[in-house]
N, C-alpha and C positions, 0 to 999 in steps of 0.2 A: 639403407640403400634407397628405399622408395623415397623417407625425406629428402635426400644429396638429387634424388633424379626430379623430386617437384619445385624445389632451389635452382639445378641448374634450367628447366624450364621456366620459372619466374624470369628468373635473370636474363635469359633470350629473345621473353617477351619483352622487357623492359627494356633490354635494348633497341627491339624490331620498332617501339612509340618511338623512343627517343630520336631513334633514325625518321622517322615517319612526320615526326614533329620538326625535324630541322629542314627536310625536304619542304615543308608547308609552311615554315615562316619563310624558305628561300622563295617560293612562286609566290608567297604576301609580298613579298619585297617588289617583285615585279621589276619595276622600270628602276626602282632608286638602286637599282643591286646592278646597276648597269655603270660603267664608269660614263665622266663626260666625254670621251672619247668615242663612243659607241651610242649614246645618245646625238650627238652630234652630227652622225650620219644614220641615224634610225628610220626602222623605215614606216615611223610617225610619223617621218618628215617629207616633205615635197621636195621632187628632182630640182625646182628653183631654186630651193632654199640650203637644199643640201651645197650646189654651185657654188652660194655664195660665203660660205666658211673659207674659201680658197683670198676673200677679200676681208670677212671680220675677223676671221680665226678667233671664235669662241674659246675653245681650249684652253688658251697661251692666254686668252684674256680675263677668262673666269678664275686661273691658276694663278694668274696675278693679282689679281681683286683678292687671294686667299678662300674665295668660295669651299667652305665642307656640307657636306648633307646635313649635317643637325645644326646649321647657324640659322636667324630666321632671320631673312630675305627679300626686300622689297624691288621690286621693278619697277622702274620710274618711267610713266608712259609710257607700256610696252608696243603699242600699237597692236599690229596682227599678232604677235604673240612670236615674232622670230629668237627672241631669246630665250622666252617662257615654253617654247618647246624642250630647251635641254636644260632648264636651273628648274623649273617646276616637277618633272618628275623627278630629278637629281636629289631634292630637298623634301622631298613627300614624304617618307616613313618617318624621319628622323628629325626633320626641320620645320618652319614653317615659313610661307611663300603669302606675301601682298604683291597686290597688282594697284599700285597709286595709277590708274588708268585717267583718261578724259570725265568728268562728269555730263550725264545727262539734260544738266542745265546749263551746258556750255554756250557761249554766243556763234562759235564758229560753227557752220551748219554740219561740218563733214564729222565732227567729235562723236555724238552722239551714236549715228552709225557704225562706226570705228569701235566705239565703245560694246555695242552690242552684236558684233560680229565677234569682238574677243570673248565675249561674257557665252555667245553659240558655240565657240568654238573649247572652251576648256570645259561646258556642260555637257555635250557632246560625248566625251571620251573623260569620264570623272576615274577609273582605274586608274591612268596613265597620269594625269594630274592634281587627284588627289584632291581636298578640302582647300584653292586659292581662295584666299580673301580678296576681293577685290573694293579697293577705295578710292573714294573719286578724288581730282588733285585738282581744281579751280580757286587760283587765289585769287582776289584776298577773303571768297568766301568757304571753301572748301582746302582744307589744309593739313588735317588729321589723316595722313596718311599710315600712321598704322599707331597703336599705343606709345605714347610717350616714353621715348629714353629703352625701347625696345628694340631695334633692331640689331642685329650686327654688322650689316652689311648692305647699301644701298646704291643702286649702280640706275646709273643711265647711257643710254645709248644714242648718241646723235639727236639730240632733242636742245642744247644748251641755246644755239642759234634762232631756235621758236619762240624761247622765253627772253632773250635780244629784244627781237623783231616788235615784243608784247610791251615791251618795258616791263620785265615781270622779274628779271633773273635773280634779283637780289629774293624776294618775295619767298621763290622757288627753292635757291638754297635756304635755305632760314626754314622753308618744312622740312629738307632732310635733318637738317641739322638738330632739330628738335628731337623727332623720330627714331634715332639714333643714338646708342646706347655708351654714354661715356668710352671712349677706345674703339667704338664703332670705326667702320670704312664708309669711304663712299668713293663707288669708282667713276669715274668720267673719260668715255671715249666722246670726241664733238671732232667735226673736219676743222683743218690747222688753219689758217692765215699765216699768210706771211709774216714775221714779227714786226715790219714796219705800217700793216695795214690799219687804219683808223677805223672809227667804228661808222660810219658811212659804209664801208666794206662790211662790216658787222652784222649790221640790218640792212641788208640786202641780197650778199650773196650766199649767205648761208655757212661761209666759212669764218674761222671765232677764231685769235690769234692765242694760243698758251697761256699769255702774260695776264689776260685782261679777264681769261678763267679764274688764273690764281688769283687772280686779284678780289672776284668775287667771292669763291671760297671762304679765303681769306677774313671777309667782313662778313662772315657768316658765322666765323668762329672755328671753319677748319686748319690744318696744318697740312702742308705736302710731304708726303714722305715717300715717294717713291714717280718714276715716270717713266713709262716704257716706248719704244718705237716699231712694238708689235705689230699696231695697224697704217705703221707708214706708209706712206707711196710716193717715191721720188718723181714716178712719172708725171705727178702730177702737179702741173704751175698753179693750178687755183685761181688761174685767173680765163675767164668762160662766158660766151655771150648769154649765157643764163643760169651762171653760177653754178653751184655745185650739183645742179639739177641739170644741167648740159650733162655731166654724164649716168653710167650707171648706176644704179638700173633704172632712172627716170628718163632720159633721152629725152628733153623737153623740145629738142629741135626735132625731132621724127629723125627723118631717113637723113636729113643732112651735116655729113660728114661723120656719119653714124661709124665707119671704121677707122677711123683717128680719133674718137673720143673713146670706142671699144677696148683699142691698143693702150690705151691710160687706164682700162679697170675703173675702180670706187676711187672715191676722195683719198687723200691725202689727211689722216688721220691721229691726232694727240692721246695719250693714252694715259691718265694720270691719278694715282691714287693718293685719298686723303684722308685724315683722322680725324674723329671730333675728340678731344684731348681728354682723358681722365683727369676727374677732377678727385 
C-alpha cells in the first residue's frame, strides 16, 4: 500500500513539472507563440503603424511570400523597422532574422542615422526581437548580406525604385540572389508604373513598372512564380506633381490638396514572388 501510495505521488509530481515545464517554454515563446495576425496589431506597435496595415496588409503578404517561424529570413532595408516589428518576433524561437540594413559608410548622409535608430530600436526591447543579425547592404562594397546560399526567404519592401534612382538594381538583386538558398523566395512589393511608362518615369517618380522588375530578377538568375494584387490600389493614377511622395504618408506638398491625395490612400502597389532555382 505505502509503495502504490509513493508511485502514485511520484507520478503526480511528475506530472505537476511536466505541466510546469510546458507553461514555461509557452512564456519563452513569448511573442513568436503569437500568430502574424496578433502581432500585426500588437501593442509593440505604434497607433501609426498599426493605421497603416489597412494599406500593406502584412498578413496576406507575409502568407504569400510563404513566411513560417523557423525559415531564416532577411529584410532587405527595413528602414524604421515597420516590417521587422511583426517577421522579427514571429521568427525569433525557431528561425532566424537578418537585417541587410543601410551601412554606416554609406554616401547618403540620411543612412547612417536610419541605420542606428533601427540598431536603438531592436537593442531596446531584445525579449520581443530576439538575437537580429544585422548586415550592412552597400554595393559594390558591401554585399554579404547574410551567409551564402543561406536563406530561405528574402523580401523587400518598396525600396526597388532607390536602387533605379542609384543605378544599382542589378548589383542589389545579384546580393539576394547569392544569399539565398537554392529554392529560396524573394518577395518584392515596389509602387506599380503604368506598363507603358519608360524609365525616365523610373528614376524619378519612384514608381517601377512589373515588366522591368521581372526583368531584372530575371538577369539575376530568378524565376517568377507567382503575383498577387494584395497591395493594389485602383485609386491610384501614379501620375503626381511629386510622384509617389505626393501621397501618403509623405505628403510632400504639405496641406495642398491634402484631401484628394488622402481619398487615394498609399501607392498603387505590384506584389511579386520569385525563386532562385534549385539546382
Amino acid at each position: 500500500m505505502q509503495r502504490k501510495s509513493a508511485f502514485i505521488t511520484s507520478f503526480l509530481l511528475g506530472s505537476a513539472l511536466f505541466a510546469c515545464q510546458i507553461l514555461a517554454d509557452e512564456n519563452h515563446s513569448g511573442a513568436t507563440a503569437l500568430t502574424l495576425e496578433e502581432l500585426a496589431v500588437g501593442s509593440h506597435r505604434s497607433a501609426t503603424n498599426i493605421a497603416r496595415n489597412e494599406f500593406r496588409h502584412p498578413v496576406e503578404t507575409l502568407q504569400f511570400f510563404g513566411l513560417r517561424a523557423d525559415m531564416t529570413v532577411i529584410e532587405i532595408l527595413p528602414s524604421t523597422g515597420w516590417y521587422t516589428e511583426i517577421v522579427a518576433p514571429f521568427v525569433r524561437d525557431h528561425g532566424k532574422y537578418y537585417a541587410a540594413h543601410f551601412s554606416p559608410n554609406a554616401s547618403a548622409s540620411y543612412m547612417p542615422p536610419n541605420l542606428q535608430a533601427f540598431e536603438e530600436k531592436i537593442t531596446a526591447d531584445p525579449e520581443l526581437y530576439g538575437k537580429i543579425t544585422v548586415r550592412h547592404l552597400n554595393p559594390p562594397h558591401e554585399v554579404a548580406i547574410a551567409p551564402a546560399a543561406s536563406a530561405d526567404l528574402a523580401m523587400t519592401f518598396r525600396n526597388v525604385h532607390n536602387w533605379i534612382m542609384a543605378g544599382q538594381e542589378h548589383e542589389f538583386f545579384a546580393a539576394f540572389y547569392a544569399a539565398l538558398k537554392p529554392g529560396g523566395v524573394l518577395g518584392v512589393v515596389e509602387h506599380r508604373a503604368k506598363p507603358d511608362a519608360g524609365m525616365d518615369v523610373m528614376r524619378t517618380t519612384g514608381y517601377v513598372t512589373e515588366q522591368y522588375v521581372i526583368e531584372v530578377a530575371t538577369a539575376a538568375g530568378f524565376e517568377l512564380v507567382d503575383k498577387s494584387e494584395i497591395n493594389a490600389n485602383p485609386k491610384d493614377s501614379t501620375v503626381h506633381p511629386e510622384g509617389v511622395w505626393t501621397l501618403a504618408p509623405n505628403y510632400r506638398l504639405g496641406d495642398v490638396d491634402r484631401a484628394k491625395y488622402a481619398a487615394i490612400g498609399e501607392s498603387d502597389r505590384m506584389t511579386l514572388k520569385f525563386v532562385k532555382p534549385a539546382k
